[in-house]
N, C-alpha and C positions, 0 to 999 in steps of 0.2 A: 086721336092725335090732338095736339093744343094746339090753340090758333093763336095768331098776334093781337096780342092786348096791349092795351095805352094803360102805364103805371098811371094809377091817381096820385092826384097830389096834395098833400097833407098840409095842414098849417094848426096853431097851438091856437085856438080863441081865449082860454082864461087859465090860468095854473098858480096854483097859492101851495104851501106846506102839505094840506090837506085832499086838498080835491085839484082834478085835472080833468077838462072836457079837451076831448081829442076829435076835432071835426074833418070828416073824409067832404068829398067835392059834395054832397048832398047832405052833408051835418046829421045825418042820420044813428052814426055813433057816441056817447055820450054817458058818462058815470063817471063815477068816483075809482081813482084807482090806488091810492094810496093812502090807508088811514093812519090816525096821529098815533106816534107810536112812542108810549111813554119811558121816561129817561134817554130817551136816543137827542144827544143832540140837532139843533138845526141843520147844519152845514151836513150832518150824516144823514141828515131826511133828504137834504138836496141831491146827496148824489145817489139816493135810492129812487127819490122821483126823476130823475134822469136817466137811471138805469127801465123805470118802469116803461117810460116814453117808447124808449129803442124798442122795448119790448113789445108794443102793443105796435108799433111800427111795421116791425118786421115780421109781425105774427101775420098781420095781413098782407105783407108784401111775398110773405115765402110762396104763395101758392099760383101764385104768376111767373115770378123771379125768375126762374131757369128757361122758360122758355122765351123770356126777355133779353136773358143774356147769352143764349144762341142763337141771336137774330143778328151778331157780328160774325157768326161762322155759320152761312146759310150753309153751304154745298155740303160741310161737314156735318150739322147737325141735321140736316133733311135728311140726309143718306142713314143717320141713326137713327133717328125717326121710321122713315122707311120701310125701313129693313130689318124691324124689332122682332118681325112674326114669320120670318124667316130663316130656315135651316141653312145651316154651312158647315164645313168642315174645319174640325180643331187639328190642327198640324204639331205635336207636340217633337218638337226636338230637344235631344239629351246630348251635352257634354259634357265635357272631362274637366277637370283641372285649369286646363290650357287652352279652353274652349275651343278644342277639334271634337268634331262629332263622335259619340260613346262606339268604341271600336267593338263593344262586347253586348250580348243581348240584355235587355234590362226589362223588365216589367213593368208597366206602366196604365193606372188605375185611373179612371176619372170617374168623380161621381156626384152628386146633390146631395145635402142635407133638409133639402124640403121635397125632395123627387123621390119615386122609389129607382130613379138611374144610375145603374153600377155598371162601366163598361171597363175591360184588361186587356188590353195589346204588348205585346211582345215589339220591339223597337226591330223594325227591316235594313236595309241600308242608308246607309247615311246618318244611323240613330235616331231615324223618324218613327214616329207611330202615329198613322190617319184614324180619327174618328171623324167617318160621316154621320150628316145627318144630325146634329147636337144643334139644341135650340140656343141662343144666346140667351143669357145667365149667369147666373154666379155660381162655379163646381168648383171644387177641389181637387189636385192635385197630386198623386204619389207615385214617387219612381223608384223601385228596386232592384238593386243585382249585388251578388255573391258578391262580400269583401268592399262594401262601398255602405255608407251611413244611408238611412232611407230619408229619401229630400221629398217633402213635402210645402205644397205650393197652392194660394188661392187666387181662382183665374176668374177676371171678372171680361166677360164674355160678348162683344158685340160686334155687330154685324157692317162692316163698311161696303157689301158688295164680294168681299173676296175673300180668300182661308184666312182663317184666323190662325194666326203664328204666334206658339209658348213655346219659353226655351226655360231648359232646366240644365242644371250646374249638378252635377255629381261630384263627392268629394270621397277618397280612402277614408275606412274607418281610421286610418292613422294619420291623419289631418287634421287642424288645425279648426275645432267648430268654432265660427266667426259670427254665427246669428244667436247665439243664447250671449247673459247677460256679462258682462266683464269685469272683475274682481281690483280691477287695475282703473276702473274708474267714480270706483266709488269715493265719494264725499271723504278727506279726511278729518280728522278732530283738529281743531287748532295746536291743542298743545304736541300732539304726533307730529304736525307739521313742522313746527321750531324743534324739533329732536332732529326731523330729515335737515332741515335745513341749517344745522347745525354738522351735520354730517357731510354733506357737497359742501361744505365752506370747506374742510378740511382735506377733502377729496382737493379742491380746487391746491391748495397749498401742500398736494402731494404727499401729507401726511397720512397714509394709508390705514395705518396699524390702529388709530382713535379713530378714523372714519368708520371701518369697521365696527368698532364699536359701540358708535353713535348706532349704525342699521341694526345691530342685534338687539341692542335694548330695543327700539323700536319694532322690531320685528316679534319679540315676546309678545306686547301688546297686539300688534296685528297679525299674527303668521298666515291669513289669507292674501296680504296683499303681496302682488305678485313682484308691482316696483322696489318693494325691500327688497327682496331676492337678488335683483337684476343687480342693485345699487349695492350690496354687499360682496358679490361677483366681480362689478367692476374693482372694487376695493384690494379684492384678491389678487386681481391680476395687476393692479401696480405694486405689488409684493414680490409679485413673480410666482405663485401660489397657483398655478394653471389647472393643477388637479380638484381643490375647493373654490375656485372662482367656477369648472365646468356645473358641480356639482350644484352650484348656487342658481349657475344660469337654469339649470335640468329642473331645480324645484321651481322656478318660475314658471318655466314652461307648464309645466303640471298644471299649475293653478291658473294658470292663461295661456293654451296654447298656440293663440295668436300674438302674443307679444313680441312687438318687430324687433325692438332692442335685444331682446334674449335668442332670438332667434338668429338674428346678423353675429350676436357676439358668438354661438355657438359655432356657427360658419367660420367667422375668422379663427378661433379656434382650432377648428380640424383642417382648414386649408393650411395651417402654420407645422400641423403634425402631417399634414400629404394626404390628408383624407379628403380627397377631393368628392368622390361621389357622394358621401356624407354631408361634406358643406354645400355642394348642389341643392341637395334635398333640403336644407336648413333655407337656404336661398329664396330657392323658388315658394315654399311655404310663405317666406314674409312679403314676397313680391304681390304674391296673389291674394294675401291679408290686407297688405297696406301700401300697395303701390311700390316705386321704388325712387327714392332720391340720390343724390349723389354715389355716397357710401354703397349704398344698394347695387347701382349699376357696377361700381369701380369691383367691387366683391365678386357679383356675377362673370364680369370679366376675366377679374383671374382667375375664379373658378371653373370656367368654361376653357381659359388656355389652357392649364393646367390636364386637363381632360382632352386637350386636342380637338373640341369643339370649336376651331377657330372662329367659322362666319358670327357663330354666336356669339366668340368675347369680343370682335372687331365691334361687332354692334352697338353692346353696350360699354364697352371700352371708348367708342365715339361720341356717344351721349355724355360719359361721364370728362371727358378731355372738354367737349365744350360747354361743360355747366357755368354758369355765372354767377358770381359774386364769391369763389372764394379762388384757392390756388390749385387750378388744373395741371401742374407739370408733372407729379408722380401720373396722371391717367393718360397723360401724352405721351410721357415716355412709356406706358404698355400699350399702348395703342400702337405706338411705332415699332413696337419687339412682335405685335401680334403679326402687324402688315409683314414686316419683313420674314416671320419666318412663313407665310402665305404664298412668298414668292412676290410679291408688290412692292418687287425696289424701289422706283420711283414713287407711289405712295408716302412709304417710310421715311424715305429718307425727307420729303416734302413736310413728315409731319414731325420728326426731330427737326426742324429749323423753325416752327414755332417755340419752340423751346427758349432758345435765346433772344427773341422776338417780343416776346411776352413777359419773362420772367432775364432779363439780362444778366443780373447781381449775383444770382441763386445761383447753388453750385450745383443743382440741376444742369441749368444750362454748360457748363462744362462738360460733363459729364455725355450731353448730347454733342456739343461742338467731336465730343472723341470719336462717339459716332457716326458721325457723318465721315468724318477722315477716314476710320476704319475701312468704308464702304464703299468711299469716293471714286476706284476704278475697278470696281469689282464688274464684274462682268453676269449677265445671267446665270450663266453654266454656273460660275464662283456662288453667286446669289443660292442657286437651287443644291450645290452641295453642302453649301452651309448650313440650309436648313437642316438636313439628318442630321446637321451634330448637336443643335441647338435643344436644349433641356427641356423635359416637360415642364421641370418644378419650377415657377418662379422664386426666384433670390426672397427671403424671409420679409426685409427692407420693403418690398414692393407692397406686400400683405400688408404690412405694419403700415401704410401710409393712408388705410383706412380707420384706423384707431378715431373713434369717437370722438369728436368736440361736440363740444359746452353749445348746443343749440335753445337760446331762450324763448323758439319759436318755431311753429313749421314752416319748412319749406315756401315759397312762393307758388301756387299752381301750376305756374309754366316752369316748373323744375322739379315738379315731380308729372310720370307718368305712371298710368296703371293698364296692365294686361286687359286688352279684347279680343273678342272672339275671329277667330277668319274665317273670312269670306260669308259673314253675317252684317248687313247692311241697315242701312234705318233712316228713313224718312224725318227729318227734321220739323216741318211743320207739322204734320201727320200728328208727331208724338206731343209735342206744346199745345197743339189746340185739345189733342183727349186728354193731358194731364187737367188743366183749365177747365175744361167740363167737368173732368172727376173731378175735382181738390171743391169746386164753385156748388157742384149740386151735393157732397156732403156737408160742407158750412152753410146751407138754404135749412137742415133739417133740424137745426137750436137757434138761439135768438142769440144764447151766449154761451160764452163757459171761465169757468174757475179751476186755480192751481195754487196750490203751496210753490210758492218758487224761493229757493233758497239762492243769494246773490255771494260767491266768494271773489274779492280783491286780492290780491298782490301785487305788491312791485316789486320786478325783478331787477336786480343790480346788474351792472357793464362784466359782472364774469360771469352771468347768468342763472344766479343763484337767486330764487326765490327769496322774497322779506314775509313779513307776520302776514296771516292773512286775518283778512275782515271778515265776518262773516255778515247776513242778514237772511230773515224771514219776510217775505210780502203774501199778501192773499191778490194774486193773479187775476185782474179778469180781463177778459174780452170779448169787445161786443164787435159783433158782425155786420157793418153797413155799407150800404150800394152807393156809389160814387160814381164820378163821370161819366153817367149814363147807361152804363151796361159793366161796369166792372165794380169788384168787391176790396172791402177796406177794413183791416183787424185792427180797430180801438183798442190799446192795451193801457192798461193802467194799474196802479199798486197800492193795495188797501185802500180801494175808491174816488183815486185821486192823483194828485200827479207831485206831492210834497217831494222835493231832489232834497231836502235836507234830511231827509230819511235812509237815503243811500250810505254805503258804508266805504264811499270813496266818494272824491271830489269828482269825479271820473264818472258821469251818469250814461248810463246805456239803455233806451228805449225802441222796440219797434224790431228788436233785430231776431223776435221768435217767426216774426212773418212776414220774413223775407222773403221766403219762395213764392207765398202766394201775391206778395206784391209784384215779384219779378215778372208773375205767369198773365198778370190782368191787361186786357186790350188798351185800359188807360196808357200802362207804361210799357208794354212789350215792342211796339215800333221803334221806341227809343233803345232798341239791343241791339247786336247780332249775334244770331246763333247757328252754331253747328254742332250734329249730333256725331261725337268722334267713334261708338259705336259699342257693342253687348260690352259687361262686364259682370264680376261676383261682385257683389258689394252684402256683405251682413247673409251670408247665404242666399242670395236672391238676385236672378240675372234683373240687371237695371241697363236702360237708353243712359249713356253717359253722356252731356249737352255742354259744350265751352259756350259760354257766352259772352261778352264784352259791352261796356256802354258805346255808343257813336260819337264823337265829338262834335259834331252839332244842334245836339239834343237837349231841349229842355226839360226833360224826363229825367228824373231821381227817385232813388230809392234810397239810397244815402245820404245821409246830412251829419255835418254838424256843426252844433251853436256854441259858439262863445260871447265875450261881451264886445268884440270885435263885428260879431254879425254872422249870418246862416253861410255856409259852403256847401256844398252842393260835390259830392263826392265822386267821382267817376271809378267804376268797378270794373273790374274782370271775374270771371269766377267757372265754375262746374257746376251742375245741376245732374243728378242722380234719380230718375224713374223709373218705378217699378214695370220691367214690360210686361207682366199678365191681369197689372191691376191698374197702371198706368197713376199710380201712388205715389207721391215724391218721398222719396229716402232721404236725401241728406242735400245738402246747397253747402258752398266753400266757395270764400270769394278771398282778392285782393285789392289794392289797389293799382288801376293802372298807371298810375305816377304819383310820387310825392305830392305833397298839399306844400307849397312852399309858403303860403300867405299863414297857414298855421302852424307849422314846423311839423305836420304830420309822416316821417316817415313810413311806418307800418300801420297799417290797418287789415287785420288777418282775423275772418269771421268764419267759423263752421258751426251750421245750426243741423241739428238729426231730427228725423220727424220718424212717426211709427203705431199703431195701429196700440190704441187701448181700448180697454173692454169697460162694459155696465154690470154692475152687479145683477143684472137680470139675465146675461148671457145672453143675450138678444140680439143687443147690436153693439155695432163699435164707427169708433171712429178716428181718424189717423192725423195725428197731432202732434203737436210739436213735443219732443222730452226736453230736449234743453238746447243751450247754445257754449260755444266757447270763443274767446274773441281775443286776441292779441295784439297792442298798441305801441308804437314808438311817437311820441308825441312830446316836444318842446325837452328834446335832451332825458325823455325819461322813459323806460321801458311797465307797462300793466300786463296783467293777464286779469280777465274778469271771465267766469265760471258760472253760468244760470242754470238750475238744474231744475223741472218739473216734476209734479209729484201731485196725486190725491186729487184728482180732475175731481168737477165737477159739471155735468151740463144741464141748463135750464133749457126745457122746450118753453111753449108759450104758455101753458099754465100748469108744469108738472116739473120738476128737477128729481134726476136719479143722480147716486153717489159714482165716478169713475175709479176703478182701480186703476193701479199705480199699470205702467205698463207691462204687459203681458212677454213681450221681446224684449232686448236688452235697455238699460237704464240709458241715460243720459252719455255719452260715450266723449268724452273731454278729449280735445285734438294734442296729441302729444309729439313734440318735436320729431322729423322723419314724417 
């Protein structure tokens, strides 16, 4: 076990172009580390002897580091400590879809790749399988059963005193693979781009029959991408074209079968031809891919009355009545058709008089005022006959009032929500302190690393049409150093340096790939709060899903920004996404908790994904950021800027291997919904 050590402390005695003496408390180290390196400018030797420093820095700080920086979580990390060389039981639970325990028996492997340990249980009730006796480590993962894709999973293994609990997600083979790479968010060409967005100008102006044709020419060039399809679909169907808009939706799907647009539009769809169990199924696939927003819920809803699932569309019927910021009266008035034919007069008729309440002008509320008259002396008995006569189908009108808008942005967090598991619980602190230790002791084992990061700009116009995009290249790096005493801090910088006149917008974005690890460090974590709202799928892989919030009385930031007015200091909201068998951050989404009014910042909308890439040695790996996507309303003008990673590179202290691009899915861009 490692004992508490005092970090030495470092200072520079002499540093020229040439030569650098780097003295520890006893001056005992000392040489030359950077020789003169011909043709290379000055200023480029500067920031190579600066990059050398960190390096010799941290070469000798990593071998203490970790056990320095769990001396802020004694009870936690003593107990891992502890209890390293002791046996316990892996509790592997398997669900479904809709995270209820796998009702069916499944097969269930755990084994080592450096052990000869190969053990197979058969899942008992509840969809458990106990392996006693497994030493803490790192095994693998695989769960199989008849008519279900094989979900393979890497479990990193430790010991707090008591079972160790993995949960695995089974999916139908005819589901919607969400963890391999996505076709819909790859990188476009500029000039394909001004073709799309030549096409949604025309969409916008309802001219269908050249919008179409803008996506097919387009589509030539690309026919992998799956948003052509979606985007020539919608085309169709302002034609009234129902049969080649399904058609267009169906090849999408194909090429991305999680795309939530093609997947809703398919829903609406078959609910407008009475195929309710169909549009169900379409449903619940995009819910469980990507959460659900407004449209989401409002669809569920009438898919679920429809079906005579009431409790179910009352639910999401109520979610969708009081969403915010747009016009909730079509979700109130089915929310108040649900209640009433439920039998919950009073209900109903309570939630028809929001109607006019909210919306006065709208010939909605007429339409409820008749309502309520209708109902006004009806009597239970009256109430409970009326139900038998009341229609499964809802009126067409009511479907159609989910029809797509022009969204230049996603959602706010607190207006989208995503499926957890029941009656599956989670320790909140528990899971931030092991994310924090895992994320902190694999950024201990390089001093730095490098990336191709390619930067795309747009501004998006007031009807949500994208303008030209910018594009750039930067050579990525980041160095890894220890800050306020026990917590860790990702130096980023672009082609060696920090030139904004390099950017290909006025619009410079720094800092926002390591966000989660800034969020997770003891420096800034008091300044949060967090609640972990509980299992979810996320990318094929059950994750701890974590709201978090700033405090208002906190001088703690992770957000900033600078203008020539001076630093602001940004207060956030957001999700945090951990892997529970590896305790690996997935992905971080934030918002703003309120307007910036001293800047005119309306929106500030960031999702960065992180994810596990490999060394060309096969050896080892390490879980990094792929990219980020960020959406701005700032001073009356709408950005989207798009950072995508690519072509790692990591320096240990005196060795660098090449990183492949990532192994799991690419960079994954947040698209409206």
């Amino acid at each position: 076990m490692l004992g508490r050590r005092t970090l030495p402390k470092f200072h520079v005695c002499r540093a020229d172009l040439t030569e650098l003496t780097l003295i520890l408390p006893d001056c005992t180290l000392q040489g030359k580390l950077l020789p003169e390196i011909p043709g290379m400018s000055r200023p480029s030797q500067t920031r190579l002897l600066r990059a050398r420093i960190v390096s010799v820095v941290l070469g000798t700080l990593m071998s203490g580091f970790l056990t320095w920086g769990q001396q802020t979580q004694p009870d936690l990390a003593t107990t891992i400590l502890k209890s390293q060389g002791q046996a316990l039981m892996i509790k592997v639970h398997v669900l479904d879809a809709g995270g209820l325990p796998f009702d069916r028996p499944a097969q269930v492997r755990l084994y080592s790749v450096v052990t000869p340990m190969n053990l197979n249980l058969v899942t008992q009730e509840e969809g458990v399988a106990d392996f006693a006796n497994v030493m803490p480590g790192e095994y693998e993962l695989e769960v199989t059963s008849p008519g279900f894709r094989k979900t393979k999973q890497h479990l990193h293994v430790i010991n707090l005193g008591e079972n160790f609990s993995a949960f695995v997600y089974v999916h139908s083979e005819t589901e919607p693979q969400t963890d391999g790479p996505s076709k819909a968010d790859a990188p476009v060409r500029p000039k394909l781009q001004q073709e799309i967005n030549k096409g949604l100008e025309l969409l916008q102006k309802k001219q269908y029959e050249k919008a179409d044709a803008r996506f097919a020419k387009a589509s030539l060039s690309t026919p992998e991408n799956p948003n052509l399809w979606y985007l020539r679909g919608t085309a169709e169907l302002g034609m009234n074209r129902k049969d080649l808009a399904q058609r267009n939706f169906e090849q999408a799907l194909s090429l991305d079968p999680a795309h939530e647009k093609a997947l809703l539009a398919m829903a609406q769809l078959q609910l407008e031809a009475g195929q309710t169990a169909s549009a169900i199924d379409f449903l619940e696939k995009a819910y469980r891919a990507d959460g659900a927003a407004w449209r989401t819920h409002y669809l569920l809803a009438s898919a679920y009355a429809q079906a005579g699932r009431l409790p179910e569309a009352e639910a999401h019927a109520s979610v969708a009545a009081n969403y915010v910021g747009r016009d909730t009266a079509p979700a109130i008035m089915l929310l108040a058709q649900i209640q009433y034919r439920e039998g919950k007069k009073l209900e109903a008729r309570q939630t028809w008089q929001k109607v006019p309440e909210r919306y006065p002008g709208s010939p909605t509320a007429g339409e409820a005022k008749n309502k309520l008259a209708e109902t006004a002396g009806e009597s239970n008995e009256a109430v409970a006959s009326a139900i038998a006569s009341l229609p499964l189908r809802l009126p067409p009108e009511t479907v159609a009032a989910a029809r797509e808008e022009v969204a230049w942005a996603p959602p706010d967090i607190d207006s989208k929500e995503y499926p957890t598991a029941k009656a599956v619980s989670c320790r909140t602190e528990e899971v931030l302190d092991l994310t924090r230790l895992r994320l902190n002791s694999q950024l201990l084992n390089f001093e730095k690393f490098t990336a191709t990061e390619r930067i795309v700009h747009q501004e998006i116009g007031r009807d949500g049409v994208p303008g030209p995009a910018k594009e750039k290249d930067f050579t990525y790096i980041v160095f890894v150093i220890p800050y306020g005493g026990n917590s860790l801090f990702l130096d980023e910088s672009r082609d060696g340096g920090i030139d904004y006149t390099a950017f290909p917008s006025s619009v410079v974005t720094t800092g926002i790939n390591s966000l989660a690890v800034a969020l997770l460090q003891p420096a800034n974590r008091d300044g949060f709060l967090f609640q972990c709202e509980g299992l979810t799928d996320l990318r094929g892989q059950a994750a701890w899903q974590i709201r978090f919030e700033q405090k208002k009385d906190t001088d703690k930031r992770i957000r900033r920004w600078r203008t020539q007015a001076g630093d602001f200091n940004i207060r956030i909201k957001g999700r945090l996404w951990v892997a529970s068998a590896t305790y690996d951050v997935l992905q971080i989404e934030t918002d703003l908790l309120e307007p910036v009014r001293e800047l005119d910042l309306k929106r500030d909308h960031l999702l960065v994904k992180y994810g596990s890439v490999s060394f060309m040695d096969g050896k080892r790996q390490l879980w990094l950021p792929w990219g980020a996507d960020m959406y701005m309303e700032f001073r009356h003008r709408r950005y989207h800027h798009q950072h995508f990673l690519t072509s790692y590179m990591l320096f240990d202290v005196d060795t660098k291997d090449k990183v492949n691009n990532p192994s799991a899915p690419r960079p994954e861009p947040a698209g409206p919904g």
